[in-house]
C-alpha positions in Angstrom: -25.7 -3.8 -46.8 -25.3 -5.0 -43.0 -25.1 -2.9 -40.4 -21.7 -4.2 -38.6 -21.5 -5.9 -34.9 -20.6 -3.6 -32.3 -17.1 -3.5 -31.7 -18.3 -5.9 -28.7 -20.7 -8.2 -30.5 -20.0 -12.1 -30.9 -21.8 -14.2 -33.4 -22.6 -17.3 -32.4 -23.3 -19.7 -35.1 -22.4 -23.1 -33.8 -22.6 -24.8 -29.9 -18.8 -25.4 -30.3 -18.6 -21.8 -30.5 -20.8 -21.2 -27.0 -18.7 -24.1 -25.5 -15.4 -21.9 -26.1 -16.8 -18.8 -24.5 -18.1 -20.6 -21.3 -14.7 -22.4 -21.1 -12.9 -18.8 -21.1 -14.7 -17.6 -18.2 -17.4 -15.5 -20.2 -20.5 -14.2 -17.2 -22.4 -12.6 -19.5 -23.8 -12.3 -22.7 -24.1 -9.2 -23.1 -23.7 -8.5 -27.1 -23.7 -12.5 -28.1 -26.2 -13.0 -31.1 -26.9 -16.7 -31.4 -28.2 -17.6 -35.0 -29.9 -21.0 -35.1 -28.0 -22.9 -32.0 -29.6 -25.9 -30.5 -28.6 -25.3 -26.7 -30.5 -28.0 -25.2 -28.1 -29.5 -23.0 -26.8 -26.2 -21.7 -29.6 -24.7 -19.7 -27.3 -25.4 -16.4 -24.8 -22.8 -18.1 -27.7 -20.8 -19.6 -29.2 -19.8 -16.1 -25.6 -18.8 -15.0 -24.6 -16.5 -17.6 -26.0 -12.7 -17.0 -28.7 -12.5 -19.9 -29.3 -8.5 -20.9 -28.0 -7.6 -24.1 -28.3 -11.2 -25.6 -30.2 -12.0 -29.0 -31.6 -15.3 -30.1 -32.7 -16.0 -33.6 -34.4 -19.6 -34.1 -32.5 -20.7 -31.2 -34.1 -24.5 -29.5 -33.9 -24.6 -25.8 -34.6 -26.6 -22.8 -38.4 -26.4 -22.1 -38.8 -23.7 -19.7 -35.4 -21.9 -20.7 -36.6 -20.1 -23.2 -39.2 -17.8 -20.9 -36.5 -17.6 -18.4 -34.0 -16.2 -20.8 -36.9 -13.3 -22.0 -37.9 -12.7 -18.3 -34.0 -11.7 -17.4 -33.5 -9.3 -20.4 -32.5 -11.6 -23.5 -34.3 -10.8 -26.7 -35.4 -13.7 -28.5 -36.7 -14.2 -32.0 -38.6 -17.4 -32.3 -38.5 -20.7 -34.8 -41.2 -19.3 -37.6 -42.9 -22.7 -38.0 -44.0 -24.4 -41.8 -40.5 -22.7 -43.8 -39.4 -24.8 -46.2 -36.1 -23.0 -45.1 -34.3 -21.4 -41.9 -34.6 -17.9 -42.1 -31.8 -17.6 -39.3 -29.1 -19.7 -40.9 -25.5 -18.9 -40.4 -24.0 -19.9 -43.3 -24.5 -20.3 -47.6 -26.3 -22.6 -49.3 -24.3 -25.3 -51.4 -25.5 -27.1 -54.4 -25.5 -30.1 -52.7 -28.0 -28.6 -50.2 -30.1 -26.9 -52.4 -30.5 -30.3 -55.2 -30.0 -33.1 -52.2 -32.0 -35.7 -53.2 -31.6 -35.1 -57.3 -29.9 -37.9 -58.2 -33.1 -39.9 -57.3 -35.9 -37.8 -57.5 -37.1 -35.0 -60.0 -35.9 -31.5 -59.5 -39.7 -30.6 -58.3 -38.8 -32.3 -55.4 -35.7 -30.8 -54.0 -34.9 -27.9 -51.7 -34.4 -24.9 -54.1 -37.5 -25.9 -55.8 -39.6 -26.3 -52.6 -38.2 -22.7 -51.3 -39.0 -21.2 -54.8 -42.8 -22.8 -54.5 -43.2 -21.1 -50.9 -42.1 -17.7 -52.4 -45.1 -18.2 -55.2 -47.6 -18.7 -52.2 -45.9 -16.1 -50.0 -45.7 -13.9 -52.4 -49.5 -13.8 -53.6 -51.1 -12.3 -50.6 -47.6 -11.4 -48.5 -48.1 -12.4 -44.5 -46.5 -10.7 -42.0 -44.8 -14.3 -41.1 -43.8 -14.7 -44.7 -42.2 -10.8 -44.9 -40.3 -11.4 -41.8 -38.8 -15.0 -42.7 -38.0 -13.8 -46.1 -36.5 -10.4 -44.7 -34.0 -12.6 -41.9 -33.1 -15.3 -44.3 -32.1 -12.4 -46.7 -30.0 -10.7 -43.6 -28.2 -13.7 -42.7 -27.3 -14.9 -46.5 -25.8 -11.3 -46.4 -23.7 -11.6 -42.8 -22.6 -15.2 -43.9 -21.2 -14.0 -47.3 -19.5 -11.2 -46.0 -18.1 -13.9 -43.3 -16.9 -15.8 -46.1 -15.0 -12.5 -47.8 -13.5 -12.0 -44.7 -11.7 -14.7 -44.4 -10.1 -14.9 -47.9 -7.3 -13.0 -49.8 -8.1 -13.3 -53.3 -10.4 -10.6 -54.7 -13.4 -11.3 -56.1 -14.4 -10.2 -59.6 -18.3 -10.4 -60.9 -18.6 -12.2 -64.1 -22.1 -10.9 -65.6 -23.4 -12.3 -69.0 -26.8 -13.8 -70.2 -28.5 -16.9 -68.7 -29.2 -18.3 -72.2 -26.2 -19.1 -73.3 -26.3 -22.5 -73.9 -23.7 -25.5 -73.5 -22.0 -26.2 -76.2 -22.1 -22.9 -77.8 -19.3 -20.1 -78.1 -20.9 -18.3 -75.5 -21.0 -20.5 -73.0 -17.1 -22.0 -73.9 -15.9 -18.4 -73.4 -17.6 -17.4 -70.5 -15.6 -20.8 -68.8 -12.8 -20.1 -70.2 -12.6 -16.4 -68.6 -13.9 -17.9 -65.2 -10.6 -20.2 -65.6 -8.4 -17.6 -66.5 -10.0 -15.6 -63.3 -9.2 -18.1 -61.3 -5.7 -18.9 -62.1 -4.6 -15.3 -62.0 -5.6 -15.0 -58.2 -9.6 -13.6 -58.6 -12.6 -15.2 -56.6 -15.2 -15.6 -59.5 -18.6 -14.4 -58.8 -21.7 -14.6 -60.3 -25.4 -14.7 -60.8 -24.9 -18.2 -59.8 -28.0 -19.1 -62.6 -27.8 -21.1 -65.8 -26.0 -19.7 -69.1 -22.8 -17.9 -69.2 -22.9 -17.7 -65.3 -22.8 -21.7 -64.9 -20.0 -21.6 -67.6 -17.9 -18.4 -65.7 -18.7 -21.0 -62.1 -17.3 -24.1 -64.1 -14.2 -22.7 -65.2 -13.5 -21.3 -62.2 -13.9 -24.6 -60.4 -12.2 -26.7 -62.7 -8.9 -24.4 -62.4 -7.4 -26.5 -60.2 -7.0 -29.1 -62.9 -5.8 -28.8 -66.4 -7.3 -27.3 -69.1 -8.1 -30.7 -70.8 -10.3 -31.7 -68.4 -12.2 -28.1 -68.8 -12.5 -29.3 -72.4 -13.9 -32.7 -71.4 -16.6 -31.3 -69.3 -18.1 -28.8 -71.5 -18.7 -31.8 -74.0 -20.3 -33.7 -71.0 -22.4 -31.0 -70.3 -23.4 -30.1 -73.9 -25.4 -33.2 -73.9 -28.1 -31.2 -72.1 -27.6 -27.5 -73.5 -30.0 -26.1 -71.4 -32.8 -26.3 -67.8 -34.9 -26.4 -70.7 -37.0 -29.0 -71.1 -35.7 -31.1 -67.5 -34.2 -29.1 -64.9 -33.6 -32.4 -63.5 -31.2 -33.6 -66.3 -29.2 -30.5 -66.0 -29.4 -30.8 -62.4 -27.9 -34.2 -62.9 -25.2 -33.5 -65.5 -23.4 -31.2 -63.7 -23.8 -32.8 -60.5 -21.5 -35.3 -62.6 -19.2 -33.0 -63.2 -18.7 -31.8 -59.9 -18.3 -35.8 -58.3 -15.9 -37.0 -61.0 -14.1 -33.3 -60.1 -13.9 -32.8 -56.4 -11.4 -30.1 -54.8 -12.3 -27.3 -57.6 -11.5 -24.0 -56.7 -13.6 -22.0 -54.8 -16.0 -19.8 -56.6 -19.0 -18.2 -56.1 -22.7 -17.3 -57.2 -25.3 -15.5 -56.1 -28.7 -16.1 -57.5 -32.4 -15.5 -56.6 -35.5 -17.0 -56.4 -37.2 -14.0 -58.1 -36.3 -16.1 -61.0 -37.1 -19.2 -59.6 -38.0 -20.0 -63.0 -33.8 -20.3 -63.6 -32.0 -23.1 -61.2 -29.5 -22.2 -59.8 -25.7 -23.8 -60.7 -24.1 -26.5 -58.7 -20.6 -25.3 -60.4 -20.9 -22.6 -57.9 -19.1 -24.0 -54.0 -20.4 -21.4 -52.4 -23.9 -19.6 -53.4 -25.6 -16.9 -51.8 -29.3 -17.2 -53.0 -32.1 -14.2 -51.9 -35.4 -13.5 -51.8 -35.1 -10.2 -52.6 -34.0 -9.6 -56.4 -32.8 -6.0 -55.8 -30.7 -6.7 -52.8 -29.6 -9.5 -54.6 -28.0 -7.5 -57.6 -26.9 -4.8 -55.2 -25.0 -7.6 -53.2 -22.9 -8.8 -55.8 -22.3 -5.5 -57.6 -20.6 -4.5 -54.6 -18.8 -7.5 -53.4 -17.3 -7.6 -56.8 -14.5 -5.2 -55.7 -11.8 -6.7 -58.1 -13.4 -5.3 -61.1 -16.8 -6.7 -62.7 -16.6 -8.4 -66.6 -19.8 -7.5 -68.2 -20.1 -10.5 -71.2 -22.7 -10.3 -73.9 -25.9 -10.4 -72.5 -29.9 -8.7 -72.8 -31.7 -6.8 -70.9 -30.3 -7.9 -67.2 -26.8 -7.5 -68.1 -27.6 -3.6 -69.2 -29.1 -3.0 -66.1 -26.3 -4.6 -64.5 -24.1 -2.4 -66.8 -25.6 1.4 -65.4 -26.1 0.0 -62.0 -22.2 -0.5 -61.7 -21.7 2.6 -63.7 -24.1 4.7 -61.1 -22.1 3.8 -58.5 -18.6 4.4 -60.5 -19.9 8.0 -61.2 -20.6 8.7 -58.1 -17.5 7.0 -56.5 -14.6 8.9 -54.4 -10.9 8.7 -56.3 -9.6 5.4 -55.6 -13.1 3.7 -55.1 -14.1 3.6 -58.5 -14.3 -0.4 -59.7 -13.0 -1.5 -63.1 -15.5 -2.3 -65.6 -14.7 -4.6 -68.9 -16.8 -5.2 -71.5 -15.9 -7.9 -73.8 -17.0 -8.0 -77.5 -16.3 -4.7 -78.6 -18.5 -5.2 -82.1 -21.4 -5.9 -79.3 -21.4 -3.2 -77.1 -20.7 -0.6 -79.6 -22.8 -1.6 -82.6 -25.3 -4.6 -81.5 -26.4 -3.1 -77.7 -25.0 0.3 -77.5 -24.3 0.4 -74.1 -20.6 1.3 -74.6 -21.1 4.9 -76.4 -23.4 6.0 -73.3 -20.6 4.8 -70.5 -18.7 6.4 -72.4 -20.4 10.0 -72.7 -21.1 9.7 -69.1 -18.0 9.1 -67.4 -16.3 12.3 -69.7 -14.4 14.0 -66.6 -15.0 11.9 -64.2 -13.1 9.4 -61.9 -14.3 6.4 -63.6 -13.4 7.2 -67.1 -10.1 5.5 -67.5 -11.9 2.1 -65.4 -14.1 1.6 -68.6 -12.5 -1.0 -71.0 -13.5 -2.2 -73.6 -11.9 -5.9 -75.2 -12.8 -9.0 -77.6 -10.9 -11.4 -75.6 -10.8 -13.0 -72.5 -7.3 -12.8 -72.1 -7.4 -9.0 -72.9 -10.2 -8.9 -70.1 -8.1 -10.9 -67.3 -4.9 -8.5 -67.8 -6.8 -5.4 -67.8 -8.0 -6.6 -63.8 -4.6 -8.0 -63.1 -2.3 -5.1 -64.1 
């Protein structure tokens, strides 16, 4: 997690944002972390302004500015040259950043695929440069989602379930279907943000502003490409159609990785909060997910995802404990036996009665909003 601001501490994400402090008087900047602020134009107010205290982080000055700021006691973190991305950035990623350009050119070509092919490199023979750019980027995905909680009401609940769940299946129809549900009963949905029953859990979230008609129509849009398999371009493109013949969806949210850069991530996700770092990643959403977290049939990831949540329910204080519901009863008591074991281990403790255990979405959405 983030280490908060200082009580004191001003993020400073935008030049609007500067503008406004200089306009109320502000001498100093003492406890003002800029992230990724082009302040060329302002070096008569930048030479003014006391500097101890301040922090810069990929920050474009004025030539000669820049030494001047170090020299009076600002600490400045340089533009890392050659990224594919901007390791200081202030806010999340959209699918329209990360797939600009799809609708023309091949998904090899885009943003998210570009990142994921400098993380290959990187990753080979890891560079100071590359650890440090990786390690910020991660940072300030992590202060620009919690930003974004912040500022809404509506608790968020983690929808986890297996990427290969394809469109047009069962799977894939019930995992939207619960993101609708979600939605409509007050919940920010959040999830992997990757293909499968997480694209399905984003899409019924976002289409929950309209009615459940058009939910139907765009899962039989979509199941014309079931899978990322063999075009990530053509699944690219098919819910990019979704999302401009839909605009205004509800906001919902995914949180992917380019560990698996071998899975795309979902446009059906508004807001998406993609890492470097896999672990950090899965720790992230686990414990943003303070609604509850809905645990849908799934392998090997969504076990793991399973007994991380339920480490952290074990060893929880009364009242912190997180509601877990796992949905298919037959599944997680016969097919993947995960249920018996949360079961056995939360005997006298805290979380025991937060472990449920349904075959229905609709059981699932009443157990989080009772």
């Amino acid at each position: 997690m983030n280490a908060p601001l200082a009580p004191r501490d001003l993020e400073i994400e935008s030049l609007p944002r500067f503008d406004e402090l200089v306009a109320g008087g502000a001498k100093s900047m003492r406890g003002w972390h800029f992230q990724s602020v082009d302040l060329r134009g302002r070096s008569s107010v930048l030479v003014v302004l006391r500097a101890p205290g301040s922090v810069f982080m990929g920050c474009v000055f004025d030539p000669g500015i820049e030494e001047l700021l170090r020299a009076r006691g600002a600490l400045i973190f340089p533009t890392l040259p050659h990224l594919p991305f901007n390791p200081y950035r202030g806010h999340l990623y959209t699918g329209a950043e990360l797939y600009a350009g799809i609708a023309e050119a091949d998904y090899e070509d885009v943003s998210d695929a570009r990142i994921y092919q400098w993380s290959l490199q990187a990753g080979r023979a890891p560079s100071l440069h590359a650890t440090l750019a990786s390690a910020m980027h991660d940072h300030a995905i992590s202060d620009a989602l919690d930003d974004l909680l912040s500022e809404l009401t509506a608790p968020v609940v983690g929808v986890m379930g297996g990427h290969d769940a394809p469109r047009g299946s069962a799977k894939y129809a019930q995992a939207a279907q619960l993101g609708r549900s979600l939605s409509l009963a007050g919940f920010l949905v959040a999830t992997g943000g990757g293909p499968g029953a997480m694209e399905a859990a984003n899409l019924g979230a976002y289409l929950s502003t309209y009615d459940a008609g058009t939910l139907e129509s765009a899962l039989l849009a979509l199941a014309a490409v079931p899978g990322f398999r063999p075009s990530v371009t053509e699944w690219a493109r098919t819910a990019l159609a979704v999302v401009d013949a839909h605009p205004g969806g509800a906001q919902t949210l995914g949180i992917p990785t380019w560990f698996y850069g071998h899975e795309p991530p979902n446009i059906l996700a508004t807001k998406i909060a993609k890492y470097f770092t896999n672990a950090l990643r899965e720790s992230v959403l686990l414990d943003r997910s303070r609604g509850g977290i809905v645990f849908l049939p799934g392998a090997a990831g969504t076990v793991q995802e399973i007994f991380q949540d339920a480490c952290e329910n074990y060893y929880a204080a009364e009242g912190a404990v997180v509601p877990m519901v796992l949905v298919g009863r037959h599944f997680w008591e016969e097919q993947v036996p995960a249920l018996p074991l949360l079961r056995t281990l939360s005997v006298g403790r805290s979380m025991a009665p937060h472990v449920h255990v349904v075959d229905t979405v609709a059981e699932a959405v009443a157990v989080l909003a009772a």
